[in-house]
C-alpha positions as CSV (number, residue, x, y, z in Angstrom):
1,X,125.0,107.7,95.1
2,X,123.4,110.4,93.2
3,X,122.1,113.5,95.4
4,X,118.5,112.8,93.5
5,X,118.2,109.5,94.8
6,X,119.7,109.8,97.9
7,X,116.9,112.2,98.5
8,X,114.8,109.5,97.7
9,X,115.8,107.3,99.7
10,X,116.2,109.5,102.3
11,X,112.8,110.2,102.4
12,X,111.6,106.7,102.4
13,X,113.9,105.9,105.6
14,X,112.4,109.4,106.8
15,X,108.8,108.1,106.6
16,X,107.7,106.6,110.1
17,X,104.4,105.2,108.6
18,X,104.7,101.7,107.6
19,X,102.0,99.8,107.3
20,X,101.2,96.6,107.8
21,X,102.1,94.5,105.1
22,X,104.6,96.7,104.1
23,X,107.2,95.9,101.2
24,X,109.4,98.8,102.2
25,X,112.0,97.0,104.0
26,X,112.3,94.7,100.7
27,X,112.4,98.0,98.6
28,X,114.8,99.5,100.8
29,X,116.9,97.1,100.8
30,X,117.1,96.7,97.2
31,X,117.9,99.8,96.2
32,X,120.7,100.1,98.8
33,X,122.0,97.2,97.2
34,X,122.1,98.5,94.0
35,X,123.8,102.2,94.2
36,X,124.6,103.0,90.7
37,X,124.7,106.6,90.6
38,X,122.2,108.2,88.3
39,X,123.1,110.2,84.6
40,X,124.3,113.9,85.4
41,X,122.0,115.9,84.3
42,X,120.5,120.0,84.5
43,X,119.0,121.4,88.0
44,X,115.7,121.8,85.4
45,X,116.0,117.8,84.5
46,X,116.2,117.0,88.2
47,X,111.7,116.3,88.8
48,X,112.0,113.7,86.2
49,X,115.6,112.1,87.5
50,X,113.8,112.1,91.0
51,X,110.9,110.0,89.9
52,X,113.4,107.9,87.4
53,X,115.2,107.0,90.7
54,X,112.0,106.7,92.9
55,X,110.8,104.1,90.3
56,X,114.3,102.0,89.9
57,X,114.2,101.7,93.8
58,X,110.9,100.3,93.3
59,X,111.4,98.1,90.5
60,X,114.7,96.6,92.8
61,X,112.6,95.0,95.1
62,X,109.9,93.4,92.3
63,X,110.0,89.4,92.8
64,X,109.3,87.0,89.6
65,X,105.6,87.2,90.7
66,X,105.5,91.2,90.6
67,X,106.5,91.9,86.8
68,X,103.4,89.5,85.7
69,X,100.9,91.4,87.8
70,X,98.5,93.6,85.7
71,X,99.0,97.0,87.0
72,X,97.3,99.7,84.4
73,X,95.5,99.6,81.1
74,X,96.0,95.6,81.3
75,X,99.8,96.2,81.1
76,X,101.9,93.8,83.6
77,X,104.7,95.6,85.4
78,X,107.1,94.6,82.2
79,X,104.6,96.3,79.5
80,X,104.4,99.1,82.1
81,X,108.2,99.5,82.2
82,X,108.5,99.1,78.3
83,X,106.0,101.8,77.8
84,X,107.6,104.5,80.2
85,X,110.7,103.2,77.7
86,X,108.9,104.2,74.7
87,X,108.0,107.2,75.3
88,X,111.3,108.3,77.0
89,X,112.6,107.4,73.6
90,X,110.0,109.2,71.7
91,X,111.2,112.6,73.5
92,X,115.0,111.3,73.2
93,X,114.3,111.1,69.4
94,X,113.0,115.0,69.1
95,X,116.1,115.9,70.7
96,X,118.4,114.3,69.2
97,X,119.8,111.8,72.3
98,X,120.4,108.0,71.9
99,X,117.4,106.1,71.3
100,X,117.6,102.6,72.4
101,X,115.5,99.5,71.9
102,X,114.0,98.6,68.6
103,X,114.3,100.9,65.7
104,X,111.5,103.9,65.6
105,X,109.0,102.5,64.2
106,X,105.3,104.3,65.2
107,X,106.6,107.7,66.4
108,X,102.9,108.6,67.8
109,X,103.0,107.3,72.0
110,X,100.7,104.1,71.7
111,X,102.3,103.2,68.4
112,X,105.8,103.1,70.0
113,X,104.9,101.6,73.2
114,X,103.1,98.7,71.0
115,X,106.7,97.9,69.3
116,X,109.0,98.2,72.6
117,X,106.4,95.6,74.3
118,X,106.7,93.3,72.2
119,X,110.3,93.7,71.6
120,X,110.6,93.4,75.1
121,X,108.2,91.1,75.6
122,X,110.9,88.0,74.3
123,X,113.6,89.5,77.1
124,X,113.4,88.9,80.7
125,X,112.2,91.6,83.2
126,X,115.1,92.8,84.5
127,X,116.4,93.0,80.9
128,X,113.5,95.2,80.0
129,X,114.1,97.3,83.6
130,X,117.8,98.0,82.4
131,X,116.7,99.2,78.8
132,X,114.0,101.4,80.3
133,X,117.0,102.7,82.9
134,X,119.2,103.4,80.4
135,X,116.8,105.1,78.1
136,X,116.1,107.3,80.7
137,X,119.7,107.8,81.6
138,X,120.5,108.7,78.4
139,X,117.9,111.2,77.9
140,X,119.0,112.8,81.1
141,X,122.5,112.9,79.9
142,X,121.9,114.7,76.6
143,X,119.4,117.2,78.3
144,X,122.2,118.4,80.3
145,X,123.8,120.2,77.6
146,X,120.7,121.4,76.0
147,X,118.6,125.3,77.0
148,X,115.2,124.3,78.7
149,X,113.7,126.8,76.1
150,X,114.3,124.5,72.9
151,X,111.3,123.2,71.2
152,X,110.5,119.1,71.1
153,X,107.6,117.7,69.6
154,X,106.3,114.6,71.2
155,X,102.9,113.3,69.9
156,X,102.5,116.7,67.8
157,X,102.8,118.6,70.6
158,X,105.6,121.4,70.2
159,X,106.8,122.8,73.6
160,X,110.0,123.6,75.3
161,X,111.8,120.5,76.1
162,X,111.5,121.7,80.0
163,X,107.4,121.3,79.7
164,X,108.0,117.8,78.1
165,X,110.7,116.7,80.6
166,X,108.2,118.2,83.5
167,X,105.6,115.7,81.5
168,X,107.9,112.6,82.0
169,X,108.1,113.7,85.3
170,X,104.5,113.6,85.6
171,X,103.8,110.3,84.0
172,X,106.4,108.4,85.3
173,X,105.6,109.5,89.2
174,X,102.1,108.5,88.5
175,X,103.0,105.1,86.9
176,X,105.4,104.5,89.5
177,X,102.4,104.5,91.9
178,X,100.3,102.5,89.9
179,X,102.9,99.9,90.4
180,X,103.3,100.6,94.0
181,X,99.7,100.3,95.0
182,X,99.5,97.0,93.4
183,X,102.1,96.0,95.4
184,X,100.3,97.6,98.3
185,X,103.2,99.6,99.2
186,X,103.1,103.4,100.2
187,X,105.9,105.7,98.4
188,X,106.8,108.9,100.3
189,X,106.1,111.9,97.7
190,X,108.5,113.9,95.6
191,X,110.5,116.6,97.6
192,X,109.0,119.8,97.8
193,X,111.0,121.6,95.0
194,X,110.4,118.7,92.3
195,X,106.9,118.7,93.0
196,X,106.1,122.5,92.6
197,X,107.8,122.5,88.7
198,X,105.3,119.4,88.3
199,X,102.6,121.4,89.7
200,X,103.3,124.6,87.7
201,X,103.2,122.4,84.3
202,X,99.7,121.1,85.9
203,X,98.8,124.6,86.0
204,X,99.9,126.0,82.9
205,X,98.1,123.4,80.9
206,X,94.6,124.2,82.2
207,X,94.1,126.4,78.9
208,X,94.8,123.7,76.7
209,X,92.7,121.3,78.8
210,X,90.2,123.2,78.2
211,X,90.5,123.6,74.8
212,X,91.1,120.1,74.1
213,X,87.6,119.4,75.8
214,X,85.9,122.1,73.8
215,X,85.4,124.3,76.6
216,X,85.7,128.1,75.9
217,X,87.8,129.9,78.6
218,X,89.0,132.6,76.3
219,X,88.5,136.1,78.2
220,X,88.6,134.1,81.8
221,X,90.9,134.2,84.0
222,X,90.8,131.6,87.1
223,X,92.9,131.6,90.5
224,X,94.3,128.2,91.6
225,X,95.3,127.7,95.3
226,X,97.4,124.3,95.8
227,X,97.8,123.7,99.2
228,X,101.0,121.4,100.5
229,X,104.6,121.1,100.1
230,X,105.7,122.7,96.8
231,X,102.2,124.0,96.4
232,X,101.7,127.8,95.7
233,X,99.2,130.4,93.8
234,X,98.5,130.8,89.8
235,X,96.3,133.4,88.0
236,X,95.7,131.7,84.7
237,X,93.9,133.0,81.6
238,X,91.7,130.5,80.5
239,X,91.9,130.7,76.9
240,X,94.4,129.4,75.1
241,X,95.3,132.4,73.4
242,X,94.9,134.4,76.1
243,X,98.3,136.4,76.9
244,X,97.4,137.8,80.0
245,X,95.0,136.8,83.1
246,X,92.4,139.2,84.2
247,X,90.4,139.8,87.3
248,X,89.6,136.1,88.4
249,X,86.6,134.6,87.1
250,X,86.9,131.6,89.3
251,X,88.9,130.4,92.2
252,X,90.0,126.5,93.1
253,X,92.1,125.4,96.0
254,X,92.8,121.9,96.1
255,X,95.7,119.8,97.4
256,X,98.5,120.0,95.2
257,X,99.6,116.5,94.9
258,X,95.6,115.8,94.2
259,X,95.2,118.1,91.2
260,X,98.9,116.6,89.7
261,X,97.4,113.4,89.8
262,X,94.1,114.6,88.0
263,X,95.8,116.3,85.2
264,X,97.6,113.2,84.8
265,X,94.5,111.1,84.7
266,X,94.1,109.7,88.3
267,X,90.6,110.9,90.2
268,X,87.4,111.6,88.9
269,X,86.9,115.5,88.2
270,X,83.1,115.1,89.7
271,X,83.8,114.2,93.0
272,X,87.6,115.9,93.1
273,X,88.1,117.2,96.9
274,X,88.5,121.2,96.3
275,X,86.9,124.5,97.6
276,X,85.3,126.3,94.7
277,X,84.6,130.3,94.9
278,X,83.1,132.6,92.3
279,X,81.8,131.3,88.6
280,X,81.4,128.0,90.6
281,X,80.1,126.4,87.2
282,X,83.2,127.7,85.7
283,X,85.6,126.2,88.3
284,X,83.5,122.9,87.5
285,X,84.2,122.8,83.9
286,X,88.1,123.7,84.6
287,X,88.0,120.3,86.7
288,X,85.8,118.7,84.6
289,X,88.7,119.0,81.4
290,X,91.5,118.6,83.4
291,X,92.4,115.2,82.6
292,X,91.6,115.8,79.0
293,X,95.8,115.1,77.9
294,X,96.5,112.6,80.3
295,X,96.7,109.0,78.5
296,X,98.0,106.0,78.9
């Protein structure tokens, strides 16, 4: 089995808290089952391969009744798997790796997803599970031989590949415990060192947050504390053009898995847990625009 998801696994076995009503035996047992090793891929590709892995273990222990149930933006488990697809294949695309499924189409996210749910709409669930798998496989292949510096566009958005692999990441932990909650099932989190390159990207994009919500940060500088495994400090200038931080304006410490899942659009910034220090109303509106990229 693949180191990444044995870690996974691992920690799930790890995790002495099972709850009532658990479905971790059944999810634990599914992904034993299956032990196909994952793509190889880069040390830098490894955060997204982790929650690739995390969400195939998952998926292994859905019944017929699971992939029906509405799980986020009125998307069954199947659209929610299709999606994840699409844009996987979107990024694939900019790079220049296999992309599977229908032919591109909409290259803008809701676009694509739109075509690959209904393409996969006339295929079974576990069809549409092994498309998504290899997508993602596929994309983790290519990225092996690629530098973490080159530019991809995805959505209009130029970065290094590394920041939009980090955003897969992201996105596809998240979804993955959409799915899990519906199925009232707890998930143990990432390891320690894939959560920390998640966090970073979290952190880094708090200019453009702000930006994007019309906030003007340019000239401050804010300190973020995030407390918990793969945790650690920032001092980030504010403004998006903004080369270098100053003296803290502001300061924020918050739990570190907490402020992952606001950037990526889970939480509500006005009553986000997190201990606020200096231009308190600026700390606010750093909160307040932090989910201003996540989408669907």
């Amino acid at each position: 089995m693949d180191p990444v998801e044995r870690l996974y696994l691992d920690a799930l076995m790890e995790d002495p808290a099972v709850p009532v009503g658990s479905l971790r035996p059944q999810l634990l047992a599914g992904a034993r089952a299956r032990r196909r090793p994952a793509a190889p891929t880069a040390v830098w590709v490894e955060p997204y391969a982790g929650r690739v892995a995390a969400m195939d273990a998952l998926l292994a222990s859905a019944v017929e009744d699971d992939w029906s149930r509405i799980i986020v933006e009125g998307w069954t488990l199947q659209g929610l798997v299709a999606h994840l697809a699409a844009k996987d294949g979107l990024l694939a695309a900019s790079v220049g790796a296999p992309v599977l499924g229908p032919p591109i189409g909409a290259a803008d996210s809701l676009g694509r997803t739109n075509d690959v749910q209904a393409y996969e709409r006339a295929r079974s669930p576990e069809q549409t599970r092994r498309d998504w798998r290899a997508q993602a496989d596929a994309l983790c292949r290519h990225l092996a031989d690629l530098p973490p510096a080159m530019p991809a566009t995805l959505d209009g958005m130029e970065f290094p590949v590394v920041d939009h692999i980090l955003a897969r990441c992201l996105e596809t932990w998240i979804h993955t415990d959409d799915a899990a909650k519906t199925a009232q099932l707890r998930l143990p989190d990432p390891v320690p060192e894939h959560i920390r390159p998640a966090a970073d990207l979290c952190a880094r994009l708090l200019p453009w947050t702000m930006l994007f919500s019309g906030l003007n940060g340019a000239g401050r500088t804010l300190h973020l504390t995030l407390t918990g495994p793969g945790g650690g400090e920032w001092l980030l200038p504010l403004g998006a053009e903004d080369s270098e931080p100053g003296e803290p304006d502001a300061h924020i410490s918050a739990d570190v898995i907490k402020f992952c899942f606001l950037l990526g659009g889970r939480g509500d910034p006005a009553d986000f847990p997190a201990d606020l220090g200096g231009d308190v109303s600026l700390a606010r509106d750093v909160l307040t625009a932090a989910p201003a990229l996540s989408g669907p």
